[in-house]
BALOBA-1460 file (C-alpha; in Angstrom, 3 decimals):
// residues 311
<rec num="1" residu="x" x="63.522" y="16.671" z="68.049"/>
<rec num="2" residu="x" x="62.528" y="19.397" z="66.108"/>
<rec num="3" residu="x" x="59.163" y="19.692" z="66.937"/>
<rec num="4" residu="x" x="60.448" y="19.387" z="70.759"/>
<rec num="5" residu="x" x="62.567" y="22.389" z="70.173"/>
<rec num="6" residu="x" x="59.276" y="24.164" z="68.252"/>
<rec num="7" residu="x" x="57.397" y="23.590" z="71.425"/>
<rec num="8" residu="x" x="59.827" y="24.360" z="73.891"/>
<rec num="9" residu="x" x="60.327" y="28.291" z="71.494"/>
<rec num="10" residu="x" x="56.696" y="28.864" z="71.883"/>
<rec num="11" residu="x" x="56.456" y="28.072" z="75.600"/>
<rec num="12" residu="x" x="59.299" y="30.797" z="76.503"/>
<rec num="13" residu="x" x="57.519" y="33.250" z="73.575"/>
<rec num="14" residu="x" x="53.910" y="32.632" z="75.713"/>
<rec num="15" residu="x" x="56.085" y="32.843" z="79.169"/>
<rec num="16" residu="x" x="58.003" y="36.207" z="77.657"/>
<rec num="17" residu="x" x="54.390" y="37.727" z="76.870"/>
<rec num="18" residu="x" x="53.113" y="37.405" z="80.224"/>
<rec num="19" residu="x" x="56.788" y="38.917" z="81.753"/>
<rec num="20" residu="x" x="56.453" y="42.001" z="79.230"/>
<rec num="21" residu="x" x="52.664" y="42.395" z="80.161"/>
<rec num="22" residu="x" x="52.993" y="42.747" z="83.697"/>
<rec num="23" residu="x" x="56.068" y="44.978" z="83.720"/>
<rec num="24" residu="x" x="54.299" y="46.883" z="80.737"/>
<rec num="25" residu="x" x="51.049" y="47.602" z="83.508"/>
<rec num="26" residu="x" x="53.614" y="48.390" z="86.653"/>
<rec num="27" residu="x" x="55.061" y="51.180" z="84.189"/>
<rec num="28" residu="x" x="52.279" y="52.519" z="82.740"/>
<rec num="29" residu="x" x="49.999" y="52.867" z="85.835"/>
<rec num="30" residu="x" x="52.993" y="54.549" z="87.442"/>
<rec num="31" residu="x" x="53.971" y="56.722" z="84.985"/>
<rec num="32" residu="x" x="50.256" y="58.399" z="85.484"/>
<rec num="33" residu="x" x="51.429" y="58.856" z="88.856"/>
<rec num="34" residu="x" x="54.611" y="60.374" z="87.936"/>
<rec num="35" residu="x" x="52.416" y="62.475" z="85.722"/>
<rec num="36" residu="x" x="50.105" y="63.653" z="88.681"/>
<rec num="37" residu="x" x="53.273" y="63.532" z="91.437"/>
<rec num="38" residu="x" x="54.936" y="66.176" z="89.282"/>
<rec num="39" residu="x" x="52.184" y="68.445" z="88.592"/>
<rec num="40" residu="x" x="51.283" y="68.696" z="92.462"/>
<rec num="41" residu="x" x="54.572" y="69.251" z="93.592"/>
<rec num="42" residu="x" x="56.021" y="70.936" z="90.864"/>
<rec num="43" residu="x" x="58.972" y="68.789" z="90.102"/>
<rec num="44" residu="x" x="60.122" y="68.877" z="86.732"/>
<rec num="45" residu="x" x="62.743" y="65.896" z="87.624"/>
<rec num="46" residu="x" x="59.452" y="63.919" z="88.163"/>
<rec num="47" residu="x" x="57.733" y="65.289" z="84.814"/>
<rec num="48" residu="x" x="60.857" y="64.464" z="83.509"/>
<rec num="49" residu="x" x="60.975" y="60.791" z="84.993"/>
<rec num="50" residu="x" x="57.887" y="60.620" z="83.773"/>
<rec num="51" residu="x" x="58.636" y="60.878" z="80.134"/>
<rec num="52" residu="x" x="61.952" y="58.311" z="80.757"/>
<rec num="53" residu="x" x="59.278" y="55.863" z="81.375"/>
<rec num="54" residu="x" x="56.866" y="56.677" z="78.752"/>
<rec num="55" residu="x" x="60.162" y="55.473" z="76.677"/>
<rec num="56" residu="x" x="59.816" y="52.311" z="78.798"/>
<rec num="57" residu="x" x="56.508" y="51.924" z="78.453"/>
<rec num="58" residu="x" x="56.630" y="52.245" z="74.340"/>
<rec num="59" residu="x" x="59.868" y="49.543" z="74.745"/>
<rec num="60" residu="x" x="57.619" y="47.003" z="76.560"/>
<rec num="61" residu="x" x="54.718" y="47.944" z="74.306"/>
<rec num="62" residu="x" x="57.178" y="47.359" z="70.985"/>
<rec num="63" residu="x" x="58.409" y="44.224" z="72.818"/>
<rec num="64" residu="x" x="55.028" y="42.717" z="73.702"/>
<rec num="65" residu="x" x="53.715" y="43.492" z="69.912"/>
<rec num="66" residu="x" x="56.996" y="42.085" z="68.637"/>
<rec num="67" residu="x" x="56.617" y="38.884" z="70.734"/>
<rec num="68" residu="x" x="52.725" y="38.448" z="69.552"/>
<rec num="69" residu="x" x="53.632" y="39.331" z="65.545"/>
<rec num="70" residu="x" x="56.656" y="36.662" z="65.446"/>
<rec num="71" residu="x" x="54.058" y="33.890" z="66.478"/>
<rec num="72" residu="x" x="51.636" y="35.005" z="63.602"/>
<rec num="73" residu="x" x="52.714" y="33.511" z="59.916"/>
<rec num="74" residu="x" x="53.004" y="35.573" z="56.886"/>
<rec num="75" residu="x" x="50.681" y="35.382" z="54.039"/>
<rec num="76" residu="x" x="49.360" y="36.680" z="50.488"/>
<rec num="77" residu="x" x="51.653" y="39.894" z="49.963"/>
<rec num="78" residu="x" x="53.355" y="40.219" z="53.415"/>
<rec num="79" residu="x" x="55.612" y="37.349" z="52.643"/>
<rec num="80" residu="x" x="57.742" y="38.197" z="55.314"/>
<rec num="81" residu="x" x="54.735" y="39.069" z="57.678"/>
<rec num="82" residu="x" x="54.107" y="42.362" z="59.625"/>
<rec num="83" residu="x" x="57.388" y="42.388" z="61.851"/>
<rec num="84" residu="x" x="58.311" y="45.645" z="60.536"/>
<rec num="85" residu="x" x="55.014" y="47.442" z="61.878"/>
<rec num="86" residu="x" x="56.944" y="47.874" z="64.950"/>
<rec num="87" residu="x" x="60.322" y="49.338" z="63.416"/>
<rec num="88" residu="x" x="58.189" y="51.754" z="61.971"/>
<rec num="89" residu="x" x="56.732" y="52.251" z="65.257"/>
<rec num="90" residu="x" x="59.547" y="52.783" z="66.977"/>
<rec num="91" residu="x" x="60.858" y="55.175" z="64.790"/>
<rec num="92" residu="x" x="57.999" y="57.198" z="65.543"/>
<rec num="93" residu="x" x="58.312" y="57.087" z="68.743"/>
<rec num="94" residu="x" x="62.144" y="57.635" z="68.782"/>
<rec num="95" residu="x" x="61.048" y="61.143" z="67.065"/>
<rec num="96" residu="x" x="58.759" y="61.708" z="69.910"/>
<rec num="97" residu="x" x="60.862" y="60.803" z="73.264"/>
<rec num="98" residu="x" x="63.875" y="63.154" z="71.312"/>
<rec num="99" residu="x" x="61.643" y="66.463" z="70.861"/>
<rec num="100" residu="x" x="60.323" y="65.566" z="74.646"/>
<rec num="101" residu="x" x="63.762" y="65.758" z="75.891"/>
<rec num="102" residu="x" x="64.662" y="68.900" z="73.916"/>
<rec num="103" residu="x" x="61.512" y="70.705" z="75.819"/>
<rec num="104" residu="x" x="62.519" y="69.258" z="79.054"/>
<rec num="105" residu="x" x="65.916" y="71.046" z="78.721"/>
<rec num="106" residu="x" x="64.286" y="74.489" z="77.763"/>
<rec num="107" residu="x" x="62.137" y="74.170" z="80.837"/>
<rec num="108" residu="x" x="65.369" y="73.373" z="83.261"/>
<rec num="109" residu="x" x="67.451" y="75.902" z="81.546"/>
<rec num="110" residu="x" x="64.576" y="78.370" z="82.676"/>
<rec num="111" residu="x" x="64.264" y="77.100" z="86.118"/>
<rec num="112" residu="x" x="67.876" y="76.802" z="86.617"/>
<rec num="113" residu="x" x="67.951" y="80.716" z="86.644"/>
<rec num="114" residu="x" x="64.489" y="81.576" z="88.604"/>
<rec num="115" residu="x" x="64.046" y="78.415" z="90.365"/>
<rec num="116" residu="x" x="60.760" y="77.455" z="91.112"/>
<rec num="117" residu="x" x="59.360" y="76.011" z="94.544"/>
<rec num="118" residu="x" x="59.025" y="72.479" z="94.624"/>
<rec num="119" residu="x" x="57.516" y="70.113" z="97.386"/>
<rec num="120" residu="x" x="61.117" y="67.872" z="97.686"/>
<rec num="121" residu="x" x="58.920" y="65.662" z="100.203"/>
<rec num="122" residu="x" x="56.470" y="64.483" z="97.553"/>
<rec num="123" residu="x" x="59.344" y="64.789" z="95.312"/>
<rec num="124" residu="x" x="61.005" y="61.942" z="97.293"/>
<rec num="125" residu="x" x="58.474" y="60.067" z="97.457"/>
<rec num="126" residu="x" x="57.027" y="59.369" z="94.615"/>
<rec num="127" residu="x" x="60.183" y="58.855" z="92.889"/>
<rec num="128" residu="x" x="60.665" y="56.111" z="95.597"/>
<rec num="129" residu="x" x="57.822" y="54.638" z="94.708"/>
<rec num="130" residu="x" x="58.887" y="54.853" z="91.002"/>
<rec num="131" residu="x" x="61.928" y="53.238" z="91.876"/>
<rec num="132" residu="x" x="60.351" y="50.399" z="93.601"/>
<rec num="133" residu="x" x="58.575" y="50.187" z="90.462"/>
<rec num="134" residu="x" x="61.576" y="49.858" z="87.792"/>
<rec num="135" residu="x" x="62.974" y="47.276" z="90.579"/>
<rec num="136" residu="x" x="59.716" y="45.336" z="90.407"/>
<rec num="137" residu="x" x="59.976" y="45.499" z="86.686"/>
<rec num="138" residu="x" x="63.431" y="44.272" z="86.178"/>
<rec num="139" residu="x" x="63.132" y="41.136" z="88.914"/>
<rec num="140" residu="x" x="59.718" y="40.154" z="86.544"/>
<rec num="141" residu="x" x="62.004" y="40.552" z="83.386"/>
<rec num="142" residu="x" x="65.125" y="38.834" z="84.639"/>
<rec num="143" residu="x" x="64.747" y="35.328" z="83.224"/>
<rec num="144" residu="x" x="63.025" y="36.261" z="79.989"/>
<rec num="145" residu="x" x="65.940" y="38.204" z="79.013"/>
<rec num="146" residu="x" x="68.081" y="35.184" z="78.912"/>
<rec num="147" residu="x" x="66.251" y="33.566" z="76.142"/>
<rec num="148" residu="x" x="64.759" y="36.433" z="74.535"/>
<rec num="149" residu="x" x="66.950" y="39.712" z="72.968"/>
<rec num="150" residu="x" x="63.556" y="41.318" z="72.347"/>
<rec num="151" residu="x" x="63.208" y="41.392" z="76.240"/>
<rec num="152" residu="x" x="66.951" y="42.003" z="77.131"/>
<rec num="153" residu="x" x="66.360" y="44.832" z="75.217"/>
<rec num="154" residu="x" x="63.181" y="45.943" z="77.380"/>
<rec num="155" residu="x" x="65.014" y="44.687" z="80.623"/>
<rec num="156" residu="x" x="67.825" y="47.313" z="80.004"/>
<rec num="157" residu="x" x="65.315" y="50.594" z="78.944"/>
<rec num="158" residu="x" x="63.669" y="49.625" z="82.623"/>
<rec num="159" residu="x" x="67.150" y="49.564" z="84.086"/>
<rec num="160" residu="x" x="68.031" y="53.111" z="82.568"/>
<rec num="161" residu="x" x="64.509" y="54.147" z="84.267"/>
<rec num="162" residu="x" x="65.943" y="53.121" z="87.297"/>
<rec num="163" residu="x" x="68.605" y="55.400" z="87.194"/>
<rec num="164" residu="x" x="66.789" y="58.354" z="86.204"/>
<rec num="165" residu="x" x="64.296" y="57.718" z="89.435"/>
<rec num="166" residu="x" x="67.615" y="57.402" z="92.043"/>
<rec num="167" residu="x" x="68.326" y="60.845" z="90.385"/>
<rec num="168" residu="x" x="64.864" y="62.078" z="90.932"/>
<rec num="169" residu="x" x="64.786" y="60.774" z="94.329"/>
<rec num="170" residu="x" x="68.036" y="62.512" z="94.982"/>
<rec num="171" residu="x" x="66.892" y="66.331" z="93.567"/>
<rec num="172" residu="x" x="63.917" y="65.197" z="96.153"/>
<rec num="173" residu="x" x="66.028" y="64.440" z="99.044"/>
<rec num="174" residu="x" x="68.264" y="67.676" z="98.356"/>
<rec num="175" residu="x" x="65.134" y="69.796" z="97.918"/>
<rec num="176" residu="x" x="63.579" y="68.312" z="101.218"/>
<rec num="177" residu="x" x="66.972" y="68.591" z="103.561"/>
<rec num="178" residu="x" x="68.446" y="71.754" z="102.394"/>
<rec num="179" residu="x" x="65.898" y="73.780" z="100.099"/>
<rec num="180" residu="x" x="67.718" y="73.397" z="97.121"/>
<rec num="181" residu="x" x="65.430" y="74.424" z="94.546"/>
<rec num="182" residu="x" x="67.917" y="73.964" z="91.594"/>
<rec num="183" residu="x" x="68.158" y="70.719" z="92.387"/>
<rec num="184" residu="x" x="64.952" y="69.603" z="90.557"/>
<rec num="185" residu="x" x="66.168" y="71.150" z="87.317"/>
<rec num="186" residu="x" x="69.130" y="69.722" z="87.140"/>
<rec num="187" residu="x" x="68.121" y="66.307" z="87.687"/>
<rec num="188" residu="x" x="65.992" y="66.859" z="85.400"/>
<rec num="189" residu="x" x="68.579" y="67.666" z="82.947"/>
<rec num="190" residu="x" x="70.507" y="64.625" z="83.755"/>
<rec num="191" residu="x" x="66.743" y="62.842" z="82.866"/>
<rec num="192" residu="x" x="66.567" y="64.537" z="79.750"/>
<rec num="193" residu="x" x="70.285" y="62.818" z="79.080"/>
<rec num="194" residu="x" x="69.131" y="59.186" z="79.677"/>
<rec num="195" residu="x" x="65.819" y="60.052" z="77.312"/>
<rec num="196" residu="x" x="68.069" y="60.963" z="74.556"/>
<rec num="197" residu="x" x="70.062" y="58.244" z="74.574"/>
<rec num="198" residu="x" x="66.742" y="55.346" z="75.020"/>
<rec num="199" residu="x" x="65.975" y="57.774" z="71.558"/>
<rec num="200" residu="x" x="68.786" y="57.611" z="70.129"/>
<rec num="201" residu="x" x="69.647" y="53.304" z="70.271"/>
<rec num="202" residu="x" x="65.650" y="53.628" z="69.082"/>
<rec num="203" residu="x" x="66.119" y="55.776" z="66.374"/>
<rec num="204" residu="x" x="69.759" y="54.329" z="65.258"/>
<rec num="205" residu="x" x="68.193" y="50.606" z="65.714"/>
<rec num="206" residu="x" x="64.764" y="51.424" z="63.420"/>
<rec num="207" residu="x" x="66.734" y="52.887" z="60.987"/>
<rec num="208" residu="x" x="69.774" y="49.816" z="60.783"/>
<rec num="209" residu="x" x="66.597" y="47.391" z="60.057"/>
<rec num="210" residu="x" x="64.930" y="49.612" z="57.391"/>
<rec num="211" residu="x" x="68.485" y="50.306" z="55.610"/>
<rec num="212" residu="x" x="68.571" y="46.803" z="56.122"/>
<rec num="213" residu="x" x="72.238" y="47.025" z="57.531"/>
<rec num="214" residu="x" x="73.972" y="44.199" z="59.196"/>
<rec num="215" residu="x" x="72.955" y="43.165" z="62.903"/>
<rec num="216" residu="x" x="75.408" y="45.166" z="65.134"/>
<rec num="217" residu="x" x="76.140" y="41.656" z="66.595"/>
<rec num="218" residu="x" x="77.236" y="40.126" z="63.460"/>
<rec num="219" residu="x" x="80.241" y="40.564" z="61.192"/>
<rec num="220" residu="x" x="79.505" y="39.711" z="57.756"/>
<rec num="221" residu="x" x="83.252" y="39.174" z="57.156"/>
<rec num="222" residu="x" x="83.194" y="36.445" z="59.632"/>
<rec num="223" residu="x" x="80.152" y="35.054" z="58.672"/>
<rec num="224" residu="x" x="81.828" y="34.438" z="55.475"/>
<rec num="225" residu="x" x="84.763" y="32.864" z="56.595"/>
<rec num="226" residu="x" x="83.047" y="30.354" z="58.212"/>
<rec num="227" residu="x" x="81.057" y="29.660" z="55.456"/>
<rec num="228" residu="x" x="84.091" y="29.376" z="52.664"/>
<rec num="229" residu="x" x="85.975" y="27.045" z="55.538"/>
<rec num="230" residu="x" x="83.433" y="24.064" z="54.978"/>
<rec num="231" residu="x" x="84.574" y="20.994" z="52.392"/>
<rec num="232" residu="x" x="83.884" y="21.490" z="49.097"/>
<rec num="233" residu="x" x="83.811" y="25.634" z="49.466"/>
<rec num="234" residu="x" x="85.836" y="27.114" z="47.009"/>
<rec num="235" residu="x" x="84.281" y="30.673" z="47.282"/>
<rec num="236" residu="x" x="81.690" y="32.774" z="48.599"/>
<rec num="237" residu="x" x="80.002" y="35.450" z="47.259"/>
<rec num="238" residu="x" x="76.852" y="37.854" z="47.034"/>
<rec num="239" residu="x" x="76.783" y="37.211" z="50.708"/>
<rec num="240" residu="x" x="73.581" y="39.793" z="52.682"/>
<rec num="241" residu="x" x="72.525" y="39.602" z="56.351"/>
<rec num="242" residu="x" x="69.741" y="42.162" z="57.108"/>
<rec num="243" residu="x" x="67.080" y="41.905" z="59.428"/>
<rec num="244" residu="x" x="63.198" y="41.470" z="59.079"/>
<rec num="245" residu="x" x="61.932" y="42.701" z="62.392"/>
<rec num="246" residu="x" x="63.610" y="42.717" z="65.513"/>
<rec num="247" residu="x" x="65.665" y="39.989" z="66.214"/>
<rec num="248" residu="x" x="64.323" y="38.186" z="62.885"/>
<rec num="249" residu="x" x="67.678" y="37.538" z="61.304"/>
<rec num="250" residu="x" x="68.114" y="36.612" z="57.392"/>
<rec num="251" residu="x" x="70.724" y="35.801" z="55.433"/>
<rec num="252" residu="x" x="71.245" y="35.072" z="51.837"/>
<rec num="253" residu="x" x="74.560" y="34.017" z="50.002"/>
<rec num="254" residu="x" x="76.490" y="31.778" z="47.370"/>
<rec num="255" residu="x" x="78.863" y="29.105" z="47.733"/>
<rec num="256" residu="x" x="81.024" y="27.936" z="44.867"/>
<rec num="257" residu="x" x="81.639" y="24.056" z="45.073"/>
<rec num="258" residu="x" x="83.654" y="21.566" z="43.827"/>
<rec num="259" residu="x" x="82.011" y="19.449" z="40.904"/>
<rec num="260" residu="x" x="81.658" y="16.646" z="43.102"/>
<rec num="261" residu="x" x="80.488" y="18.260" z="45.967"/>
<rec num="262" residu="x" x="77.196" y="16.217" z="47.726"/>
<rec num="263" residu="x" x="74.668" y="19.792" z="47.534"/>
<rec num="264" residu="x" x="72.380" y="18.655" z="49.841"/>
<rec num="265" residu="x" x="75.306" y="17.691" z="52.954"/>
<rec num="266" residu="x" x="76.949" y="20.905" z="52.216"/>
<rec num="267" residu="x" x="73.577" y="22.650" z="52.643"/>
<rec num="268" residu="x" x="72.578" y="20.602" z="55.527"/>
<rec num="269" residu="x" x="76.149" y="21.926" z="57.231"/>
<rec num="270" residu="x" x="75.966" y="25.611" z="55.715"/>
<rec num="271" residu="x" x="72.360" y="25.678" z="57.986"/>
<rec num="272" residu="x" x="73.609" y="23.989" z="60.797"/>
<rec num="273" residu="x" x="76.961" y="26.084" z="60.976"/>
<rec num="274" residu="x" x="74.308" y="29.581" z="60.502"/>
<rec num="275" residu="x" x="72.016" y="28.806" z="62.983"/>
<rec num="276" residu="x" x="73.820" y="27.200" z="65.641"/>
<rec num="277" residu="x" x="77.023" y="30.113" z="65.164"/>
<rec num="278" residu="x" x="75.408" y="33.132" z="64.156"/>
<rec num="279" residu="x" x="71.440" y="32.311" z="65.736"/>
<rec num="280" residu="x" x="70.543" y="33.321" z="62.225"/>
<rec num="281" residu="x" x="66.543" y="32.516" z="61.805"/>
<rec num="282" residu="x" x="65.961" y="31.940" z="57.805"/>
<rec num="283" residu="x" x="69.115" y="31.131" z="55.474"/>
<rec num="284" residu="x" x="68.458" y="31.212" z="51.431"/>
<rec num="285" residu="x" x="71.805" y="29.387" z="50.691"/>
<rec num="286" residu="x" x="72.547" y="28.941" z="46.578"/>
<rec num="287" residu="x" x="75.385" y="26.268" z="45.664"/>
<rec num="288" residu="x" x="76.933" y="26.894" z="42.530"/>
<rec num="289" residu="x" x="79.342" y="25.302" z="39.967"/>
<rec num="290" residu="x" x="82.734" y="27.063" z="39.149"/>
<rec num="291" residu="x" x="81.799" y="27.530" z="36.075"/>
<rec num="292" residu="x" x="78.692" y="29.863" z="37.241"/>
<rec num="293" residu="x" x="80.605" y="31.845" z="39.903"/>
<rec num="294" residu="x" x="79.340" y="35.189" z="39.464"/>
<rec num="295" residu="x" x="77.235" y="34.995" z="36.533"/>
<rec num="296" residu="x" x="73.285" y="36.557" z="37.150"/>
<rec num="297" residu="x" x="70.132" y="36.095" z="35.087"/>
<rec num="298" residu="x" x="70.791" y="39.091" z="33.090"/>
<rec num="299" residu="x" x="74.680" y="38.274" z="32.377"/>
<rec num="300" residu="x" x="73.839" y="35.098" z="30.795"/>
<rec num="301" residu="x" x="71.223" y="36.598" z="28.281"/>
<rec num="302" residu="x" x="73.658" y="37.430" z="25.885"/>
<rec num="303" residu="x" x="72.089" y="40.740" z="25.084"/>
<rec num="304" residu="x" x="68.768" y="39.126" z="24.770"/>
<rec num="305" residu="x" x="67.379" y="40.492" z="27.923"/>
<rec num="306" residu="x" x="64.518" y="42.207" z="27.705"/>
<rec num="307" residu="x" x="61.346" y="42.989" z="30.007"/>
<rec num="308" residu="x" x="58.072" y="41.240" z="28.488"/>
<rec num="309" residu="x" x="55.687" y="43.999" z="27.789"/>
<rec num="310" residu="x" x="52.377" y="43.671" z="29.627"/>
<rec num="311" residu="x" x="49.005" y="42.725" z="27.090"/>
């Protein structure tokens, strides 16, 4: 059974892969042409679009790297493996997309008071054609993110991308019908809106794993609860849920038993309650006796403690 489940994991992991690879190419060869669009018809909305999904590109990038370092074991001193290479990552890049955004605004402030000429023809449509993209994008994402928060997570920055093209496409449209110049910088403010927030979730994320905070999903309070309401749980204690990478949830705790508690059941049901519950990924569960409840290595010394000095 459980090597059945193993396989069936790593066939939607290989299947996500593929999904994130192709939507990662659709994005990044169009956001070149969003690149080039904007320079030749001098739309900041489409520089600005541009840099939206040069957020989605480092998502599906993050995402793809993510997917390929959970199937690789740890080993030697990375115990826990390399999974945090990409929070580190993406708080780099979170830092990037958020000064990007601040110089978009400076530039649309400016152009909101002299605005400049822009081609709202070419404006239109290559934003189209960056819609059609996102679109594209999210239909070749849509089942992964059902099995996957790594690529629900990617599925949703291409969905904001979406909505920063329609605005494009309108400052385009607006430009093109009635010459409204001041319509490209003020999309492109809008833009700069939707970049700070994809920052901002980046940022706030990165930073929740490297604090090692709670999942956002998870109450530790309920967690708990659950835990203490098995047979044999008198009390729980010294109870930490952090994560390793993303989506690589951990938890550690202790559960004061009963003397004549069976151990091993009450493990077997504290795992089965985590995982199937909370979809928590590695559980270091410690069952104690009353009589230990609370008590540490150093507690129990006596005043004895003391460091061995190194030869």
């Amino acid at each position: 059974m459980q090597g059945h489940q193993g396989h069936a994991h790593a066939d939607h992991r290989a299947a996500n892969r593929r999904r994130l690879a192709w939507a990662l190419c659709l994005a990044a060869a169009y956001t070149v042409a969003e690149v080039v669009g904007g320079l030749i018809t001098g739309s900041l909305a489409l520089l600005a679009d541009a840099a939206h999904m040069v957020s989605d590109v480092a998502a599906l990038t993050l995402a793809l790297f993510a997917s390929w370092m959970a199937s690789r074991p740890g080993g030697g001193r990375w115990t826990f493996g390399l999974a945090r290479v990409e929070i580190l990552a993406a708080l780099a890049q979170g830092g990037a997309l958020v000064a990007v955004a601040i110089l978009i605004v400076i530039e649309a402030l400016g152009r909101l008071e002299a605005p400049s000429p822009v081609m709202g023809g070419g404006l239109l449509l290559v934003a189209t054609g960056g819609l059609l993209v996102n679109l594209a994008g999210l239909w070749i994402l849509r089942e992964g993110r059902e099995h996957s928060l790594n690529v629900r997570g990617a599925w949703l920055h291409v969905a904001s991308d979406a909505l920063g093209s329609v605005g494009a496409m309108s400052a385009g449209f607006l430009v093109w019908r009635y010459g409204w110049n001041w319509a490209d910088p003020a999309a492109s403010l809008i833009i700069s809106v939707l970049v700070l927030y994809s920052a901002w979730k980046l940022l706030r994320d990165a930073v929740d794993v490297l604090m090692e905070a709670a999942p956002r999903h998870l109450e530790p309070e309920r967690i708990s609860a659950a835990l203490a309401a098995l047979p044999a749980v008198q009390q729980v204690h010294d109870l930490h849920v952090w994560s390793i990478g993303s989506g690589e949830i951990s938890l550690s705790c202790h559960l004061v038993t009963a003397e004549a508690a069976d151990s091993q059941a009450l493990l077997a049901d504290a795992y089965r309650l985590l995982g199937t519950e909370f979809g928590i990924d590695h559980a270091t569960v410690q069952i104690e006796a009353p009589e230990l409840a609370g008590e540490t290595p150093r507690s129990l010394c006596d005043g004895g403690c003391a460091p061995s000095s190194a030869a």
